[in-house]
C-alpha positions as CSV (number, residue, x, y, z in Angstrom):
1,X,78.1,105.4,122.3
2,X,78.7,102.1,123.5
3,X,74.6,101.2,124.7
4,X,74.0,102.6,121.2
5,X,76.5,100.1,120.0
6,X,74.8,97.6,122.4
7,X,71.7,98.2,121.0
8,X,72.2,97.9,117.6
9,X,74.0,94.6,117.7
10,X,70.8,93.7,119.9
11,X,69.1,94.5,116.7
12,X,71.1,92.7,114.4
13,X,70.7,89.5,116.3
14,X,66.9,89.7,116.1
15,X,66.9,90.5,112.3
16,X,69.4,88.8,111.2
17,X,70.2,84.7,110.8
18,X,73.7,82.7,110.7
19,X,76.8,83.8,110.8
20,X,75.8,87.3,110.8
21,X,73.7,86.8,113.9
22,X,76.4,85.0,115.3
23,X,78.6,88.4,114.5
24,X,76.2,90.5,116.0
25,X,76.3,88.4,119.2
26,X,80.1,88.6,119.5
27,X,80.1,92.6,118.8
28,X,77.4,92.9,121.4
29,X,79.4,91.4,124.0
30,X,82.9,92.6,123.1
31,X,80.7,96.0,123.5
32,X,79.7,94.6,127.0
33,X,83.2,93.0,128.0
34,X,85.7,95.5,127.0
35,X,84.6,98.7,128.4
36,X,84.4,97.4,132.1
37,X,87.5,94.4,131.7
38,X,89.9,97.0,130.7
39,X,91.1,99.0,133.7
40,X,90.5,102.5,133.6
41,X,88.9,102.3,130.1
42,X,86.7,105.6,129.4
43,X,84.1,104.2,127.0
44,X,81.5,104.0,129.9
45,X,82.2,107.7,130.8
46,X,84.9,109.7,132.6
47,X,88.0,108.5,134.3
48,X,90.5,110.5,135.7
49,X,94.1,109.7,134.6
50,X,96.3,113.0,134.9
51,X,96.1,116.2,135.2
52,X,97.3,119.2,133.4
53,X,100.3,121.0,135.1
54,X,103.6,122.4,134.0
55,X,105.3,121.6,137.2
56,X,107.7,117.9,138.4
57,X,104.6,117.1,140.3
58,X,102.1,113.7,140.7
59,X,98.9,112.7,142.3
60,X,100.0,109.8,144.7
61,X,97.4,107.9,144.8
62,X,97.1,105.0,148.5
63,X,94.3,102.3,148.0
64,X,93.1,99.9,150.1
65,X,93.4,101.5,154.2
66,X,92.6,102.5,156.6
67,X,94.6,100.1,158.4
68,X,95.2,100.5,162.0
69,X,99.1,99.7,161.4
70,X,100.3,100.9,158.1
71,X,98.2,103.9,157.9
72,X,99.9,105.6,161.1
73,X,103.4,104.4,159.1
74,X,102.6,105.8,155.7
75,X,101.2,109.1,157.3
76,X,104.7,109.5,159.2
77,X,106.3,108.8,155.8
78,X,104.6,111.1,153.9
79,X,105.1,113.8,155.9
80,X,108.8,113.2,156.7
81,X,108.9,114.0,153.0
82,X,105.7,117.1,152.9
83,X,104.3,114.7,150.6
84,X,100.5,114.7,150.2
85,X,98.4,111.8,148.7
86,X,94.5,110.5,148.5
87,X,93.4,107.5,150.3
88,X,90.9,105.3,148.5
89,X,89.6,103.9,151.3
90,X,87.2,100.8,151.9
91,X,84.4,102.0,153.8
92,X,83.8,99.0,156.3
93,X,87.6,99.1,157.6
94,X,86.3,103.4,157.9
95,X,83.7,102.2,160.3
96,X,86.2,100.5,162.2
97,X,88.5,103.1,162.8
98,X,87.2,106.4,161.9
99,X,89.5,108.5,164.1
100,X,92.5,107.1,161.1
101,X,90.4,108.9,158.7
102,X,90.3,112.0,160.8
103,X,93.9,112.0,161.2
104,X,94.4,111.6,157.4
105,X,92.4,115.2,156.7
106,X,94.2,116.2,159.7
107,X,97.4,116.0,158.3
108,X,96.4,117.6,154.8
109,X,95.6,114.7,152.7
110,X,92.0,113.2,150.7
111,X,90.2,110.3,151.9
112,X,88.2,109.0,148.7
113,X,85.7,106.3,148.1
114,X,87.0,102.9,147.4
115,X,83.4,100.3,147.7
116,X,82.1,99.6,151.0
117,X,83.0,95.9,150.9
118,X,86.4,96.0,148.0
119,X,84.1,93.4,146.4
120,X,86.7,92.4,143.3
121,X,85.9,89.1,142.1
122,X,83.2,90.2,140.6
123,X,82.4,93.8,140.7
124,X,83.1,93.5,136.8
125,X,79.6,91.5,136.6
126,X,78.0,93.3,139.6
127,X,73.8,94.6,139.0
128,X,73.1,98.1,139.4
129,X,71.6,97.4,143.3
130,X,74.2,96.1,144.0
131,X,77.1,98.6,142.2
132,X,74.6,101.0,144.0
133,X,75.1,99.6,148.0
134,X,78.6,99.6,147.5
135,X,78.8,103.2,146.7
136,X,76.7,105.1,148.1
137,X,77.4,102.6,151.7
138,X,81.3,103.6,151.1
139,X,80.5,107.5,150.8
140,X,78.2,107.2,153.9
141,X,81.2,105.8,156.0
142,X,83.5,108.4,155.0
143,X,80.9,111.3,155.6
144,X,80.2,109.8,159.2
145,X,83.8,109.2,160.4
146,X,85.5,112.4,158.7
147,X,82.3,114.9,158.5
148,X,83.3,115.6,154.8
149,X,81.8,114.0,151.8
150,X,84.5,112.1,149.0
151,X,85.0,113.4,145.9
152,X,86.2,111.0,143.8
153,X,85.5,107.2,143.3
154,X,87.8,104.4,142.2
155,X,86.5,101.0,141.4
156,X,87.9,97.8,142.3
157,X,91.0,96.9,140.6
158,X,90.2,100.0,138.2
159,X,87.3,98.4,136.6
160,X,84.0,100.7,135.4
161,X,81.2,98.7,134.6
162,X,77.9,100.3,133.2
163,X,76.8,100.8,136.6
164,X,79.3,102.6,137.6
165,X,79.2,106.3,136.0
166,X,75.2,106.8,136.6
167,X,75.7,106.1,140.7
168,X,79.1,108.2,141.4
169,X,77.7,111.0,139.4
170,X,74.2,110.3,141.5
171,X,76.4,111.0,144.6
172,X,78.8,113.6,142.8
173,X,81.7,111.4,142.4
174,X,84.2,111.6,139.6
175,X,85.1,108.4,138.6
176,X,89.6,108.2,139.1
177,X,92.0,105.5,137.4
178,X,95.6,106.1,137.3
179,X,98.3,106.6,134.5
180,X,100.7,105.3,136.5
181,X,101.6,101.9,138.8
182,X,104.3,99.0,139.6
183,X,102.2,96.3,140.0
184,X,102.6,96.3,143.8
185,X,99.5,93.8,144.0
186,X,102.0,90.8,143.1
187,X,104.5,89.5,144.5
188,X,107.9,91.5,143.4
189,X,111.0,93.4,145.2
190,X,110.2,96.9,146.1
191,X,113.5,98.3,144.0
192,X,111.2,96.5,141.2
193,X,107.9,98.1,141.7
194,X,109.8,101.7,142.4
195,X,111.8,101.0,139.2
196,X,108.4,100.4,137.1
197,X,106.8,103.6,138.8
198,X,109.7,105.7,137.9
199,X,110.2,104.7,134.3
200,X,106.8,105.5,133.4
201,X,106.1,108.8,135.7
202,X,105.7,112.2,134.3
203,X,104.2,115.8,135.0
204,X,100.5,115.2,136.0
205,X,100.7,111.4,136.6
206,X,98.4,109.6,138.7
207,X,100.0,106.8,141.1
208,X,98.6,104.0,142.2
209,X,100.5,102.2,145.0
210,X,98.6,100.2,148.2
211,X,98.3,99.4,152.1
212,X,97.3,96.5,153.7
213,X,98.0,94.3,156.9
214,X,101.2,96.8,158.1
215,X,103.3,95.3,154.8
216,X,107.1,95.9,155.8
217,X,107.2,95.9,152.0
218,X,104.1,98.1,151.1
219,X,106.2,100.5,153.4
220,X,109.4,99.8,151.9
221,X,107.6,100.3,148.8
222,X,106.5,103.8,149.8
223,X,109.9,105.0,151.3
224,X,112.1,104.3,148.2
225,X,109.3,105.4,145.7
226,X,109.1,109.0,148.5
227,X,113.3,109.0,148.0
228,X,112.9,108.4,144.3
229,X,110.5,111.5,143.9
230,X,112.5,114.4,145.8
231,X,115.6,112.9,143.8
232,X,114.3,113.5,140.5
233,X,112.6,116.9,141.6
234,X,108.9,115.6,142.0
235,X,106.4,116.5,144.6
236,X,103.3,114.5,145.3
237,X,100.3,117.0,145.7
238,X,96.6,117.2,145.5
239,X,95.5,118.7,142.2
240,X,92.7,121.5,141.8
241,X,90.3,119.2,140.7
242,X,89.6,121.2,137.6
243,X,92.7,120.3,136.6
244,X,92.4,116.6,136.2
245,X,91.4,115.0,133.1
């Protein structure tokens, strides 16, 4: 729908003159900006936000790892709590410590494709090559350190450009966002973040939360958002895939 959109402003630039050329520019690239500017945004194709259940239960969601300090942190935390979760991983911190990644599907969880390189400036604006190396080099990493291929493929700061959708399904990838987040990629309290996370979760939510550099507050983060679930009655689990939308 949207290339046919594309396409058709495309048209209405070469045939037509003035302001209604100038009309048919703007449509054509609010048809090209939109779609891949707005995070998670489904015009492009797919993207996983929930899934269908009846139960208290989420898909937590950990972006950003493996990391040789927080990962072996988060793990202990998750399963102090039989908590289970999917690691979007980057696949050039894979390469450097693939055993991590073995201990994650050790211990019951997902690891999932997150780029090779995290390249988020401007993956927005990225060619197809390119969109192509990132991929298909971070669903080689995971495939050589864990022996198990990725499902699922999340793009940098959750944004799909037109490249996107033809390469993960190339490699068999569903394309994930998330329904739910606290903004843990700024600066803010974690009682803030877990408070955000909490207002907005619901049966068959997706959240996002991330690692890096052994955070005491990416940790901190985690362990109140862990407590917050079993208070309220939820469990993080890994969804039949069939059952995410």
């Amino acid at each position: 729908m949207v290339l046919a959109g594309r396409l058709a402003a495309v048209l209405g630039v070469l045939a037509m003159r003035g302001r209604a050329r100038a009309i048919a520019w703007g449509a054509h690239d609010f048809l090209w900006l939109y779609p891949t500017l707005r995070r998670n945004c489904a015009w492009h194709g797919e993207v996983l936000t929930h899934f269908r259940t009846p139960e208290r239960a989420v898909w937590l969601t950990i972006d950003d790892g493996p990391d040789a300090e927080s990962t072996p942190k988060i793990l202990d935390l998750l399963a102090k709590h039989d908590a289970k979760a999917a690691f979007f991983v980057i696949g050039k911190k894979v390469e450097q410590d693939p055993a991590l990644c073995r201990r994650i599907i050790s211990e019951g969880h997902t690891v999932e494709n997150h780029t090779y390189s995290h390249p988020a400036g401007w993956w927005w604006a990225m060619p197809r090559p390119l969109v192509q190396r990132e991929i298909e080099r971070g669903y080689l990493a995971i495939l050589s350190a864990t022996g198990q291929a990725p499902r699922f493929f999340r793009s940098p700061v959750g944004m799909n450009n037109s490249s996107v959708h033809p390469v993960a399904a190339w490699l068999g990838l569903r394309v994930a966002g998330w329904s739910v987040e606290g903004c843990d990629g700024c600066p803010a309290a974690p009682t803030s973040i877990v408070a955000r996370i909490v207002r907005a979760i619901h049966p068959g939510a997706i959240v996002l939360i991330h690692e890096s550099g052994g955070s005491r507050h990416r940790l901190l983060t985690l362990a109140r958002l862990l407590d917050k679930l079993d208070e309220t009655g939820y469990r993080s689990l890994l969804p039949p895939e069939h059952l995410l939308r």
